[in-house]
Each structure stands twice: as C-alpha cells, then as structure tokens.
C-alpha positions in Angstrom: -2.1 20.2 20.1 -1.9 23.1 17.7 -1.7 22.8 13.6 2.2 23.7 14.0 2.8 20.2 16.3 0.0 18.1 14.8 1.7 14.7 14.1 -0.4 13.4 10.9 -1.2 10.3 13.0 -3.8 8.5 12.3 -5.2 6.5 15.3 -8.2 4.3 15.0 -10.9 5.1 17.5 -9.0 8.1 18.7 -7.7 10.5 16.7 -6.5 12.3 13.5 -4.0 14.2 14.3 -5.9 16.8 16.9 -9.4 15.5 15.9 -11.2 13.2 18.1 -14.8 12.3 18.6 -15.0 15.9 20.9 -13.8 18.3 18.0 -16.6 21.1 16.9 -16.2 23.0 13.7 -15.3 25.5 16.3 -11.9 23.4 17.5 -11.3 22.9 14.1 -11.0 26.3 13.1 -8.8 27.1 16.4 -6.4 23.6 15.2 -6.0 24.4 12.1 -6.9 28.4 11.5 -10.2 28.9 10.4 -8.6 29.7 6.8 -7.7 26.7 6.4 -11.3 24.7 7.9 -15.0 25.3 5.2 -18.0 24.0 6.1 -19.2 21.5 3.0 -21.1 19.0 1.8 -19.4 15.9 1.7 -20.8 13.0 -0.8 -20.7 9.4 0.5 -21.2 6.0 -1.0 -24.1 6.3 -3.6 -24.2 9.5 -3.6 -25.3 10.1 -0.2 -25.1 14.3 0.5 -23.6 14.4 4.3 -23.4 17.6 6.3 -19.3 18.5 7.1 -16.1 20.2 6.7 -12.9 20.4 4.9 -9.7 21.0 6.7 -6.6 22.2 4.6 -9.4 22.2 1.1 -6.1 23.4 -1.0 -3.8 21.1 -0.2 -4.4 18.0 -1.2 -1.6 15.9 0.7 -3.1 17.2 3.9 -7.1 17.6 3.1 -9.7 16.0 5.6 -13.5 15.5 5.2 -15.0 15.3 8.2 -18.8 14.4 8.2 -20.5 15.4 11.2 -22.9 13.1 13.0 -26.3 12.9 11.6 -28.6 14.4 13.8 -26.4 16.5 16.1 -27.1 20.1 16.4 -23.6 21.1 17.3 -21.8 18.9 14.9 -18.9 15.6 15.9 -17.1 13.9 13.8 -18.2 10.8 13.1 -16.3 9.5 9.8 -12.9 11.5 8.9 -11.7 10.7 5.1 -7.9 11.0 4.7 -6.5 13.2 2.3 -10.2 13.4 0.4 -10.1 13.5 -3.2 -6.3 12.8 -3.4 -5.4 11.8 -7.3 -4.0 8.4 -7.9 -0.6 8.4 -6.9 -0.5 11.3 -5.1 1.3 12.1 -2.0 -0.5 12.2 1.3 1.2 12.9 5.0 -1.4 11.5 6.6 -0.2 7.8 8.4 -1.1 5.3 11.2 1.4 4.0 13.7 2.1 1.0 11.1 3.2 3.5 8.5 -0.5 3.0 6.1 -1.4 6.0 3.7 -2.6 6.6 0.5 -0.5 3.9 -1.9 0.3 1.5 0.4 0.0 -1.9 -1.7 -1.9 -5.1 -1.2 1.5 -6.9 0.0 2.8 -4.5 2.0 -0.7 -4.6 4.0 0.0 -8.8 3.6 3.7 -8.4 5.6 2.6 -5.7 8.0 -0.8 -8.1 9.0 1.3 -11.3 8.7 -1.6 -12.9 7.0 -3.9 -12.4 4.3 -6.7 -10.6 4.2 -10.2 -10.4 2.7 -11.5 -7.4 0.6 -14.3 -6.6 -1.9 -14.6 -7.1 -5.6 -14.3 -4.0 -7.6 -16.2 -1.8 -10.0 -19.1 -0.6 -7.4 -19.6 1.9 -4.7 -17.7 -0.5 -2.1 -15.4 -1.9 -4.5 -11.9 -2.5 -3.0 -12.7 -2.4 0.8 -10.8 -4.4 3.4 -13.4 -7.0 4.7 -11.6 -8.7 7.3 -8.1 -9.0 8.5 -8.7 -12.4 9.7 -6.8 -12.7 13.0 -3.6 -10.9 11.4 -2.1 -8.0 13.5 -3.9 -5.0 11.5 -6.9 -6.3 13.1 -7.3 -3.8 16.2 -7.5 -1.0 13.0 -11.0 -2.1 11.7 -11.7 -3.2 15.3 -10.7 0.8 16.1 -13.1 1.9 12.7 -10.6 2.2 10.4 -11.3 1.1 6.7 -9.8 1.2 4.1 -10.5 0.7 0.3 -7.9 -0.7 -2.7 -7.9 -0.2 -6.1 -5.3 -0.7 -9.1 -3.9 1.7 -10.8 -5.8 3.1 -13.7 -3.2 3.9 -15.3 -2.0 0.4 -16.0 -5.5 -1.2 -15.4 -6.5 -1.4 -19.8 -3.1 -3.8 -20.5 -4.8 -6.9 -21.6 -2.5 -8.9 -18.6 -3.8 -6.3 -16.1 -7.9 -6.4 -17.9 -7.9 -9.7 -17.4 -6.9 -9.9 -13.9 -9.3 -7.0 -12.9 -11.9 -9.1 -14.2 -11.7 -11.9 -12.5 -12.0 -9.8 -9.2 -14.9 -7.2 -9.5 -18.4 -6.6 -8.4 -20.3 -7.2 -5.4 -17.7 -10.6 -3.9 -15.3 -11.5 -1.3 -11.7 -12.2 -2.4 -8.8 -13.3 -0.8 -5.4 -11.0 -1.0 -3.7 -14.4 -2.1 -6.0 -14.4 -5.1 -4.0 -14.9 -8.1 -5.3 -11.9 -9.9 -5.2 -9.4 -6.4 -1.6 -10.8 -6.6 -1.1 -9.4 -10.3 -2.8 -6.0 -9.9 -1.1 -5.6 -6.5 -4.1 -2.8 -6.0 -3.1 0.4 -3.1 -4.7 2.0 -0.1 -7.1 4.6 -2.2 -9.1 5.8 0.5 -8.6 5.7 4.3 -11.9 6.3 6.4 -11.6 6.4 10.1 -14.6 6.6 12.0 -15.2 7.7 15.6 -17.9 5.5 17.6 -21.1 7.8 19.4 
C-alpha cells in the first residue's frame, strides 16, 4: 500500500493505514517518502523519553508517533499515537471501521458500544482513558490494543456548571459514562493509542 492509497484506517492489532507490527523506519520512509518520516523522541505518560518517529511532523490532521519497541535493535512499532499533538478541536483523518477519531464524544462512543462504558477520573497522567467497554460492541478495540483517552473541552471547562461537573469526576477513579457529571461535560476522543502486541 503506498502513501497515495493509504486508507487512514485505523485497525486494532493490525494496522494504521500501511503500518503494522513489521514496519522499519526503513518502510516508513518508502510509505510515506522519507520527507515526510523524522526519527524523534517521543514523550510518554510521566514524562517517559521513548525512542521513535514522526510520520507527516507538519501536518497535524495526519501526524503519527510511532515508538519503537524497547529493546529492539532494528526498531517495530509497538504503540502508534494518532494524529500526535493535535490541538483541541482539531481535525484529524485518521478513523477506525466504526468511524472513532479525534472529537468523537462520550455518547456517540455510548450508541456506537450499545452500552456504557467505564473510564478514568481526570486531571493526571491517565486521566480520561477508556477502562473497560463492559461487554458492549467496541470491546474487540481494547481487546485489539486500542485506547483511547477523553477529556472536556477546555475551552468551556471554567463555567461554574461545567467546574463543577469536572470536579466531581477527576483524579486517580473509575467512573461510569452514565455519570451524571460525564453526562454534562459530554468529554471527546483526545488521544487515540493503538498498540501492536510482540
């Protein structure tokens, strides 16, 4: 599959787009032209310096970071993070089968799993992070090493309405989708990690 027929799919366990567990840096660069592929260091949940690459490091509606497997001389993929460092609210073309990418709320996730779901408080490193789908039909997505992670938006986030919601659901706790307040702040698809099993 070249850049000019890649299909901005994202599937769990298998691909993004071209990129599968087999991809080198050397793939990459043939994908995607090596213009658009820099090796980088790639910063991870508390601050954690990981050894990867950027594909498309302009373009923010299309950026990867790919963090090779620790370890590996030759360098896999082993976490891909969708459109990395997109702004709130921006645009991304990146999407699984189901139609899930950057801004997809908390009830569209509730109609397209046909159930509610579990995620993380917010405020810390994990904040926002699908726990479980339990049993609904987005379930084969984590089970595939998908995650993704919610949050509000910012932007409406300091209303009092909104404040108080957002703090009745933060820090280091399990809440349901059908909370009351994860019903007010309706919070979107912020980040979408897929990783790729060894």
């Amino acid at each position: 599959m070249s850049a000019q027929t890649n299909d901005w799919k994202i599937v769990p366990g298998e691909r993004v787009g071209p990129i599968s567990r087999a991809s080198t840096l050397a793939t990459l660069q043939q994908r995607f032209r090596a213009s658009n592929v820099r090796e980088q260091t790639i910063v991870g949940a508390e601050g954690a310096e990981l050894r990867g690459a950027i594909v498309y490091p302009d373009n923010p509606a299309r950026r990867l970071a790919i963090v090779w497997g620790q370890g590996e001389s030759t360098g896999h993929p082993e976490d891909v993070e969708i459109c990395y460092k997109q702004e709130s609210g921006g645009a991304c073309e990146w999407k699984t089968a189901q139609g899930i990418t950057l801004g997809t709320s908390l009830m569209q996730l509730e109609r397209l799993n046909g159930h509610l779901f579990h995620l993380a408080g917010f405020g810390w490193d994990y904040g926002g992070m699908v726990l479980a789908w339990d049993g609904g039909r987005l379930e084969a997505l984590q089970a595939g090493g998908l995650s993704l992670e919610l949050l509000p938006d910012p932007k409406t986030i300091e209303q009092p309405d909104r404040l108080a919601a957002y703090k009745q659901v933060q820090g280091d706790h399990r809440f349901s989708s059908g909370h009351p307040a994860m019903r007010a702040l309706n919070p979107r698809v912020s980040a979408i990690h897929c990783g790729f099993a060894r």
